[in-house]
Backbone bond lengths (Angstrom), bond angles and torsions (degrees), N, CA, C in turn:
res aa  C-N    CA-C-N  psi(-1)  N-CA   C-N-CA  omega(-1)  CA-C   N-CA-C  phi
1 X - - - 1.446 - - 1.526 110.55 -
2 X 1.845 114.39 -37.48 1.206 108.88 171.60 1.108 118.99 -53.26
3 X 1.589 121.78 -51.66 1.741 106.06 -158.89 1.978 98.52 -95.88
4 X 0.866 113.32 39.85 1.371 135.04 175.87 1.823 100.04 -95.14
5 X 1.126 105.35 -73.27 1.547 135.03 -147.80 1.493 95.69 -80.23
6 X 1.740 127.55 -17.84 1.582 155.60 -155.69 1.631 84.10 -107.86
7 X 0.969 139.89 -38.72 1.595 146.71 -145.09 1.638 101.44 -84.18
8 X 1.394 112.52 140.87 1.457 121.35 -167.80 1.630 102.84 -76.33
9 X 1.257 133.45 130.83 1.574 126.73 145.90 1.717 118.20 -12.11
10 X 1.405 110.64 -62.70 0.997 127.60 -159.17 1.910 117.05 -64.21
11 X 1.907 90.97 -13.29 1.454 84.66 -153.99 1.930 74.10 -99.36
12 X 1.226 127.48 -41.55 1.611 110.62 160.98 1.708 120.83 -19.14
13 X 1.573 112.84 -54.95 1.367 116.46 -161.58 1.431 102.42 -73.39
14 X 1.517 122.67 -19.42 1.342 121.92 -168.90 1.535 110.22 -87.11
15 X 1.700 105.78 -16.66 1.467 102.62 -178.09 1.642 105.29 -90.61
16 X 1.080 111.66 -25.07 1.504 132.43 -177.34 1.661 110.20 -46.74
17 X 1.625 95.51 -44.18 1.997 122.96 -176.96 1.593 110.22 -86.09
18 X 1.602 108.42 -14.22 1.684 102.99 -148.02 1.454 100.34 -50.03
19 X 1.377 117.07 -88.07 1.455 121.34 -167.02 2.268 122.70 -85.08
20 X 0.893 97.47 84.32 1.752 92.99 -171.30 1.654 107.70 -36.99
21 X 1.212 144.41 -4.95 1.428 143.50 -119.39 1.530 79.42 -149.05
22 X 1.439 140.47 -46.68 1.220 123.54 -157.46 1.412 87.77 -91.46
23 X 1.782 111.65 136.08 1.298 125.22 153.37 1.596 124.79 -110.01
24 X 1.429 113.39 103.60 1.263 144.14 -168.06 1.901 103.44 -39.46
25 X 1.609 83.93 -67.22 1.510 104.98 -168.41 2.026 105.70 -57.23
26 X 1.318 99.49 -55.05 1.998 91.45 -175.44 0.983 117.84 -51.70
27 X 1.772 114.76 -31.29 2.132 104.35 171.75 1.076 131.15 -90.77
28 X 1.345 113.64 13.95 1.606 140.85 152.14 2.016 104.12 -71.31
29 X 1.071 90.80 -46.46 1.834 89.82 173.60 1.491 123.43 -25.20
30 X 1.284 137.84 -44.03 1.096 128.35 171.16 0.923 131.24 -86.14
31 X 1.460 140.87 21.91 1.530 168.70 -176.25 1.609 109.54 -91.66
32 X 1.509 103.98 94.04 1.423 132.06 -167.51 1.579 106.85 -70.73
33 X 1.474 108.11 -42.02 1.349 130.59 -149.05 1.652 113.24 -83.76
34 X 1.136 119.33 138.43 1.780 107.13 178.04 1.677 120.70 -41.07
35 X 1.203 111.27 119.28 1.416 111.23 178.19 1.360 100.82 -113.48
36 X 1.923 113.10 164.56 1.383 95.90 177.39 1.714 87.90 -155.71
37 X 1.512 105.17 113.25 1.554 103.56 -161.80 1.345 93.24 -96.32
38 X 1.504 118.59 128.79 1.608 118.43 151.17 1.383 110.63 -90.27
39 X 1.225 109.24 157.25 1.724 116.02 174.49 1.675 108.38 -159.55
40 X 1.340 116.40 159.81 1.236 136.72 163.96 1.188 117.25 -67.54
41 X 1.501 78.16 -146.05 1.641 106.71 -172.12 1.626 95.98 -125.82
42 X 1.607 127.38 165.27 1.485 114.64 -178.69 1.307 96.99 -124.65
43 X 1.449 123.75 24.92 1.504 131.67 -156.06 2.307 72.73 -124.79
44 X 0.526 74.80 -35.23 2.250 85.47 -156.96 2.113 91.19 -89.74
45 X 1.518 118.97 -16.69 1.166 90.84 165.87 1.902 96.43 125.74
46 X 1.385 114.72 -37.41 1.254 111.52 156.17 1.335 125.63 -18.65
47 X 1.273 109.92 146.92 1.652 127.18 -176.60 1.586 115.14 -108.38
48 X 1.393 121.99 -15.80 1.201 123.73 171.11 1.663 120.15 -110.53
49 X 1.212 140.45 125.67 1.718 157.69 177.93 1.253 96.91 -54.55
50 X 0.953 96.82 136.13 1.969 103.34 160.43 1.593 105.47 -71.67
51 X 1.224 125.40 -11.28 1.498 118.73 152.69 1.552 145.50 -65.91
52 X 2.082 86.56 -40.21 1.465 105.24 175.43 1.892 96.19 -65.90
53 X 0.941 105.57 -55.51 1.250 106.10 -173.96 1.564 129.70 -48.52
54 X 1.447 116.74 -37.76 1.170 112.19 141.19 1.335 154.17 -82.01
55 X 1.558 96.00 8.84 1.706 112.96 158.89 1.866 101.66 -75.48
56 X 1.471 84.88 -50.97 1.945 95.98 -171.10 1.269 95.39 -31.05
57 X 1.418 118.59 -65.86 1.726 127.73 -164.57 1.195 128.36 -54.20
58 X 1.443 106.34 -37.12 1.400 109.47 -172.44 1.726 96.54 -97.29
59 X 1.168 135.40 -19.26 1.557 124.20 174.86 1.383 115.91 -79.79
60 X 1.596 116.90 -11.62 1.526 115.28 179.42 1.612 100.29 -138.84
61 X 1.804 82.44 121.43 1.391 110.04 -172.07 1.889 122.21 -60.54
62 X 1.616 109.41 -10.04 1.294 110.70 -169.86 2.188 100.78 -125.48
63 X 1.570 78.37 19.27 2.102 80.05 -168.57 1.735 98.20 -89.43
64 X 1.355 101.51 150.01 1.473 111.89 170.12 1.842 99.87 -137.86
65 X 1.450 114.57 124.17 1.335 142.21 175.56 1.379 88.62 -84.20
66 X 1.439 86.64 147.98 1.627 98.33 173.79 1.499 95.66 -168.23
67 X 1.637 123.72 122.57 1.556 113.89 -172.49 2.001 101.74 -119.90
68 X 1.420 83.26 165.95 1.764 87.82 -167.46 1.616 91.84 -124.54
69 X 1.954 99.62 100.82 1.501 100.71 -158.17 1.991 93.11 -66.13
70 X 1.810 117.04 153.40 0.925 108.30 -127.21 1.325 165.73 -36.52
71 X 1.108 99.93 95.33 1.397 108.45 174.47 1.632 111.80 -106.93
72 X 1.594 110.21 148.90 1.649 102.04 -178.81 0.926 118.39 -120.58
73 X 1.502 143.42 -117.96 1.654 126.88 179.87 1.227 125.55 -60.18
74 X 1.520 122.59 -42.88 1.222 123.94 177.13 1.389 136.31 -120.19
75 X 2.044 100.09 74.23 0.923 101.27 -166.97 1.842 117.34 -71.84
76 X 0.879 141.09 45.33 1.321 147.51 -154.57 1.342 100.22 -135.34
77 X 1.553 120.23 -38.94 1.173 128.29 171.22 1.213 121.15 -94.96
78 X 0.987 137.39 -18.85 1.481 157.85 164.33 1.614 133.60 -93.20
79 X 1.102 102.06 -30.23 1.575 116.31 150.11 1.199 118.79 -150.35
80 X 1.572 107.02 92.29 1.409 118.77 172.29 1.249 133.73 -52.12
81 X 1.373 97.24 -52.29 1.683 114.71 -175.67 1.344 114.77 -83.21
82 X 1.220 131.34 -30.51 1.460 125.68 142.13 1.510 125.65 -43.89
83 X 0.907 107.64 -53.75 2.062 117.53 177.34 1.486 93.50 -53.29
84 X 1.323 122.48 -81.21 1.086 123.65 -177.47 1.639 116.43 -43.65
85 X 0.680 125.22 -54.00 1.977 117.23 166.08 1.214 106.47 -60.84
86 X 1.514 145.03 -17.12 1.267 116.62 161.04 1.516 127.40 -89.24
């Protein structure tokens, strides 16, 4: 968590851009099982789109989106009590 929390903004946004070609959300597609995606904001530092996220939703039949208007990578650390109520 330390060298997490030590970690630049910038080097998030670069993983965010790395490959245009890999799509995150379609190899999540075969995921039967209850999922339950939290996400941000991508303005606050978040790693997931309000797009990916509604691909996420609609390609997996047991997923529930739920966003923590801004919040950015670590919403767990940053909004606890929200994370935890969802």
């Amino acid at each position: 968590a330390e060298s997490i929390t030590l970690t630049a903004i910038p080097v998030f946004a670069e993983m965010r851009h790395r490959d245009p070609n890999l799509d995150r959300v379609a190899d999540s597609a075969g995921i039967r099982s209850p999922v339950l995606l939290i996400h941000g904001d991508e303005a606050a530092g978040g790693m997931v789109s309000q797009a990916d996220a509604d691909r996420f939703a609609a390609l997996l039949p047991n997923a529930t989106v739920r966003r923590i208007p801004g919040g950015g990578h670590s919403l767990h650390r940053d909004h606890p009590a929200r994370f935890a109520e969802l």
